[in-house]
N, C-alpha and C positions, 0 to 999 in steps of 0.2 A: 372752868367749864370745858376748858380741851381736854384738860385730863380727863375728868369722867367720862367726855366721846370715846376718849381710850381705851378706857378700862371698859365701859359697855362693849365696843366692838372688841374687843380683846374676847369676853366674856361671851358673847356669841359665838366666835370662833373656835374658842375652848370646847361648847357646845356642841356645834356641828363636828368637829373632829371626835369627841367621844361619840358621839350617836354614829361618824362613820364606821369606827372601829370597830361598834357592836354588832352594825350592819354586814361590815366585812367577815366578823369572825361566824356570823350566824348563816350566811347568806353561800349557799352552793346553787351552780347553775343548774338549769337542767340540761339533760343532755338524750335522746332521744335515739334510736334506730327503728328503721322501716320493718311492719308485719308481714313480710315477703313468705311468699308460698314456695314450699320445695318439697322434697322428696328425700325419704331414706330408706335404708335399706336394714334386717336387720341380715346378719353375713356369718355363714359358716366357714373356716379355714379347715381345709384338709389336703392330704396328696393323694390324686390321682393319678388311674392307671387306665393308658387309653388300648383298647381294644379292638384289630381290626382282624379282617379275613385277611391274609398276604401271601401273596408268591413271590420269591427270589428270585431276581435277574442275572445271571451265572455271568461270569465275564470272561468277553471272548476275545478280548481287543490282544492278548500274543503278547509281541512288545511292543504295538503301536499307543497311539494316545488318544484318548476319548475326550471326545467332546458330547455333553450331555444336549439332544436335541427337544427334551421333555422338562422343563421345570419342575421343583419342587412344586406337588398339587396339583401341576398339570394332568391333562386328561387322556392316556393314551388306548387306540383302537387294539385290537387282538391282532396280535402279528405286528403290531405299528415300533416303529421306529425309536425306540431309547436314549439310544448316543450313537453318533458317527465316529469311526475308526479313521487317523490322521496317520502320515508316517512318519512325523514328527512333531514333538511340541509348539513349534513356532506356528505350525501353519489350524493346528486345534486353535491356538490363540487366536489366531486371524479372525477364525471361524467365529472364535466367543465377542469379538468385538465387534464385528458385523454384526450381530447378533442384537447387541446393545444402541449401535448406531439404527440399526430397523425401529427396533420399539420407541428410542426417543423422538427419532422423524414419526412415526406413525402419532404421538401424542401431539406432537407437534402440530398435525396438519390436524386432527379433529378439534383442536381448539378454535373455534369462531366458527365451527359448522352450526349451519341452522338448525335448534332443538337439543344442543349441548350443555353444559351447565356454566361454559366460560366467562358468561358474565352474572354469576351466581351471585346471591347474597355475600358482601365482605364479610360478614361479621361470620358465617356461615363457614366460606374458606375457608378462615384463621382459626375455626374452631379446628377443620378437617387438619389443617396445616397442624396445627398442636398434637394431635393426637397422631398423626404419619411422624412428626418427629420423635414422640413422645416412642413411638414404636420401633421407629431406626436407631435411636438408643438400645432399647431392649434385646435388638438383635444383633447388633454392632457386633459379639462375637461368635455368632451362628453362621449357617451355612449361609454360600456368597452369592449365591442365583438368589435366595430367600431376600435378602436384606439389598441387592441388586432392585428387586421386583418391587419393595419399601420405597428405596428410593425412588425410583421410578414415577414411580405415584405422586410422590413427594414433590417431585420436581413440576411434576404438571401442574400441579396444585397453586405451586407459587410461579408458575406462567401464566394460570387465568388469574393470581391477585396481580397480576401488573396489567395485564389487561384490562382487568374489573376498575384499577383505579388510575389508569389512563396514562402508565410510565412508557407502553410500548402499543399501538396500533396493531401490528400485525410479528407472524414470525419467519416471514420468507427468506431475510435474509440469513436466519439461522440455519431454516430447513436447507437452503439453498450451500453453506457451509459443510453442513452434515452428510447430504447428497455428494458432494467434491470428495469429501475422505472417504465417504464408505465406496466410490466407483473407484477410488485411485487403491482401496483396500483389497478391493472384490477383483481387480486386474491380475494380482499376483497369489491368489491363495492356490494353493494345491488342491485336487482332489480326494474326496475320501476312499479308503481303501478296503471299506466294508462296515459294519453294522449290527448293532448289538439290538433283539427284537424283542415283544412281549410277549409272550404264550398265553395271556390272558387281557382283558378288558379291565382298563382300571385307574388309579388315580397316582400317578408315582411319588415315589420317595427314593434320595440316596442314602439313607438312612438303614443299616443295617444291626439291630443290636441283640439277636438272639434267642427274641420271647417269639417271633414269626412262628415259631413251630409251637410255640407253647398255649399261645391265647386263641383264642375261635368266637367269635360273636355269639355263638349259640350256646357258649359255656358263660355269656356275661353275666346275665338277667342269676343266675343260679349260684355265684358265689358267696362265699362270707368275709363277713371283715377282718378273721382272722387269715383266710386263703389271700386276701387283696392282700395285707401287710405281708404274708408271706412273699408272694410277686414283688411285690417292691422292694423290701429290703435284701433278698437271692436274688439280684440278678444275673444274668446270664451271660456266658460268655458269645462274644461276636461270632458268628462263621468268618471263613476267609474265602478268597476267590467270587465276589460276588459284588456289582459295583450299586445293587439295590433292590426296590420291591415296589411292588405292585398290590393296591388295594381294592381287592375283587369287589365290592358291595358299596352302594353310594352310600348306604349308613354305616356308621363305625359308635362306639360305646365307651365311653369313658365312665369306669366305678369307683367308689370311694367308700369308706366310714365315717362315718356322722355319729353322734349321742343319740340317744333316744328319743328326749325333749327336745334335739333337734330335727333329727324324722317328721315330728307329731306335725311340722309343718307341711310335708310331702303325703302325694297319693299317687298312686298306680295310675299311669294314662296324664297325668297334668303338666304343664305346659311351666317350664321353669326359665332362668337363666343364670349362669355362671360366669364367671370371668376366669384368664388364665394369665395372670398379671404379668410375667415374667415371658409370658410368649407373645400375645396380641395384647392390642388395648380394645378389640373389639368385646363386647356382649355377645356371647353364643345361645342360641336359644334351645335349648333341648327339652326331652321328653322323659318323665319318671318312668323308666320299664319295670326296674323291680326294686322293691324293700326288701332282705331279707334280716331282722331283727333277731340277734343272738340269747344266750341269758346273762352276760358281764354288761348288757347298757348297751349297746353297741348298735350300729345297724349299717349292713352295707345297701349301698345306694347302687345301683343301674341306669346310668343318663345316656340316652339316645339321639346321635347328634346326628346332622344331614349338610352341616357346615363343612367344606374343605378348602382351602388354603395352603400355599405354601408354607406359613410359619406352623401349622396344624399338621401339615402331611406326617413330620416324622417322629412330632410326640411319646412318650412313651411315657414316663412318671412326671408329675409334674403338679406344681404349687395350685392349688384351683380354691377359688370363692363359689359358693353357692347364696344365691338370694332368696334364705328362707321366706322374708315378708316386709311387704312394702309398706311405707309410714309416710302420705301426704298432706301437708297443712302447714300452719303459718309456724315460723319461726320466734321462737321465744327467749334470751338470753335467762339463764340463773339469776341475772344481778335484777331483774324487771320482775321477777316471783316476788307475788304478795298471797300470805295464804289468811286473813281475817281481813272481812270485811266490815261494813260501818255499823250491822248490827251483832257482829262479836261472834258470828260462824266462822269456823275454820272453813271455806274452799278458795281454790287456788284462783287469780287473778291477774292483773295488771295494770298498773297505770298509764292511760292514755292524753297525750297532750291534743287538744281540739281547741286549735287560736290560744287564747292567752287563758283557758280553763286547762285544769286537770281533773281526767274523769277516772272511776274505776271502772276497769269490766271483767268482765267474767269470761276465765277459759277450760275448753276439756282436754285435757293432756293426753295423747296418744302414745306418746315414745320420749323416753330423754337418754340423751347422749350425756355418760360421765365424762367421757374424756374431754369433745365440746364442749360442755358443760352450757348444756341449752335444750329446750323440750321443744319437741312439733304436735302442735295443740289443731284439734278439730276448727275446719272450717264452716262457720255455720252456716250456710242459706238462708234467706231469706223463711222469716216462723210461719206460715199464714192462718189466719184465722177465719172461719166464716161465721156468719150471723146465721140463727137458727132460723130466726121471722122474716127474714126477705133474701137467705141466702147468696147475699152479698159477702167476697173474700174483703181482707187487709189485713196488710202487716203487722203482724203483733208487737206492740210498745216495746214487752222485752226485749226486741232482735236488737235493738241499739243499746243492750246490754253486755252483748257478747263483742269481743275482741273478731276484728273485719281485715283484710288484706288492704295493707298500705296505711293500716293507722299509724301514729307515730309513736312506738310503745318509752315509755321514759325508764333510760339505765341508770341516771344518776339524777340523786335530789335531794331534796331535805325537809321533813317536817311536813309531807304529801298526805291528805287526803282527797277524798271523793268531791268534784267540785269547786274546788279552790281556784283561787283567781290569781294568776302570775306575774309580776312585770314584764 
């Protein structure tokens, strides 16, 4: 009698381990990511050629030493002030660290003034922070007022995050530190021995590279794309004696060549943006001035900008994106495309996990990214319907057919269709 207990539970056991094994070999989890809504871009890569009005700043400094009183980008009046003339190196440098000791105290004391951004969103900071560093990278081997002025920013940035998350109260006894060196600085500097001035009204740059005489804003709008390549690959040789220039026109012009079926996206008068990866990480916003469309495909482009910045002032050729057209709606992986549904039509889809169901829905594809290898499908709103006899609205049954932000679309599965019940 024992033995047969044996052999019975033996024999169950045998059982339940084969049924597990088949369970196991048959059985994949599901696996799930969120219908998040974003945004793309599609993106023209080309090199631009920026274009301004400019006057040369002759240099008068002899053999004393300049100190630049105008940053890159800065803004100077007609007659106004360029660079002060030192009679030696040591005491220009004084001048430059003084300089630097002013703007940080001044950052300094606007932090926790009432109506300032110091205790700004964190998550908000850390983005500014990312992209100010992402930026001091970029410019790490550009000019040193430029990447000074980065920092700068930078620095402030991550004095309102200790502020915002409560590592420091106040900053008096820093300003209070900074105020000691720059009075024990300011005791011994020399005076300047004269002055280097603008003969016009404008935006400066030390940046001198030889096209000033060659480009005119008025000649932008009217090039071609073989004249831009010409500019850019001849370039020019520098003048000498000249410690810089001046940008007579708050607008300046950057052109480029684009394809044709890239154009088709642009029109004369519209409101675009670009990026200049390799200079700012800002978005620039500019304006299409002109198309001029060749017979080899071609088209040059005219972009009208009213943006100035230090890292912008002294531009000349340069890496630039254009955002032909924007692509907003929910995200969809490759591995979650279903393209036949349950009555044998081919249109595209996905599967949806709702509690321990899986559903199919239905989606409209706007854009797919190869390289992501994922599509941004229409978001749909809510269908409505009205009734003809009592002109009452409601939602239309189908709208809970279509794929919704924040559903849980399924990446991985096995043996899925429409309705199915999960463990």
């Amino acid at each position: 009698m024992r033995t047969r207990i044996l052999s019975l539970l033996g024999g169950i056991l045998l059982i339940i381990y084969v049924v597990y094994q088949v369970f196991s070999a048959n059985y994949v989890p599901i696996k799930t990511v969120s219908a998040d809504d974003v945004s793309e871009y599609d993106i023209a890569e080309t090199d631009g050629l920026a274009i301004r009005d400019e006057q040369l700043i002759k240099d008068t400094s002899a053999d004393g030493y300049l100190y630049d009183a105008v940053q890159n980008g800065g803004h100077v009046a007609k007659d106004g002030v360029i660079a002060q003339i030192f009679p030696n190196e040591d005491a220009a440098s004084v001048k430059n660290q003084l300089a630097n000791l002013d703007a940080e105290i001044a950052a300094l004391q606007a932090i926790g003034v009432p109506g300032d951004d110091s205790h700004a969103d964190l998550d908000t900071l850390q983005n500014q922070i990312a992209g100010k560093s992402a930026e001091a990278a970029y410019l790490s081997m550009g000019k040193l007022d430029t990447v000074q002025a980065v920092k700068n920013n930078l620095l402030t940035l991550l004095n309102q995050q200790q502020l915002t998350v409560g590592t420091v109260t106040d900053f008096n006894a820093r300003i209070k530190t900074l105020q000691d060196k720059r009075d024990q600085l300011a005791s011994g500097v020399s005076q300047s021995t004269g002055s280097v001035t603008s003969a016009a009204a404008g935006y400066f740059s030390d940046t001198v590279d030889g096209y000033e005489a060659l480009l005119h804003t008025k000649d932008a709008a009217a090039l071609t794309a073989d004249q831009i390549a010409a500019y850019i690959k001849n370039q020019p040789t520098a003048p000498s004696g000249y410690i810089g220039k001046v940008s007579t026109d708050f607008d300046w012009y950057i052109d480029c060549s684009i394809s044709k079926n890239q154009a088709a996206n642009l029109q004369v008068g519209n409101t675009m943006e670009i990026l200049l990866p390799f200079i700012t990480n800002d978005v620039l916003p500019v304006t299409v001035a002109a198309l001029n469309p060749d017979s080899k495909g071609n088209t040059a482009v005219s972009f009208r900008c009213s943006i100035m910045s230090g890292a912008l002032a002294g531009i000349r050729v340069v890496k630039m994106q254009i955002r032909l057209k924007k692509y907003e709606g929910l995200k969809v992986p490759d591995s979650a495309l279903q393209f036949t549904d349950q009555t044998g039509q081919t249109e595209p889809g996905v599967f949806v996990q709702v509690g321990n169901v899986v559903r199919l829905k239905k989606i409209n594809v706007l854009y797919h990214n190869d390289a992501g290898k994922y599509s941004i499908c229409k978001t749909i709103d809510a269908m409505i319907a009205t009734d003809a006899s009592n002109g009452k609205t409601s939602i239309m049954s189908t709208y809970s057919d279509y794929l919704k932000e924040f559903d849980d679309i399924v990446i991985s599965g096995k043996n899925l269709y429409d309705n199915k019940v999960i463990a």
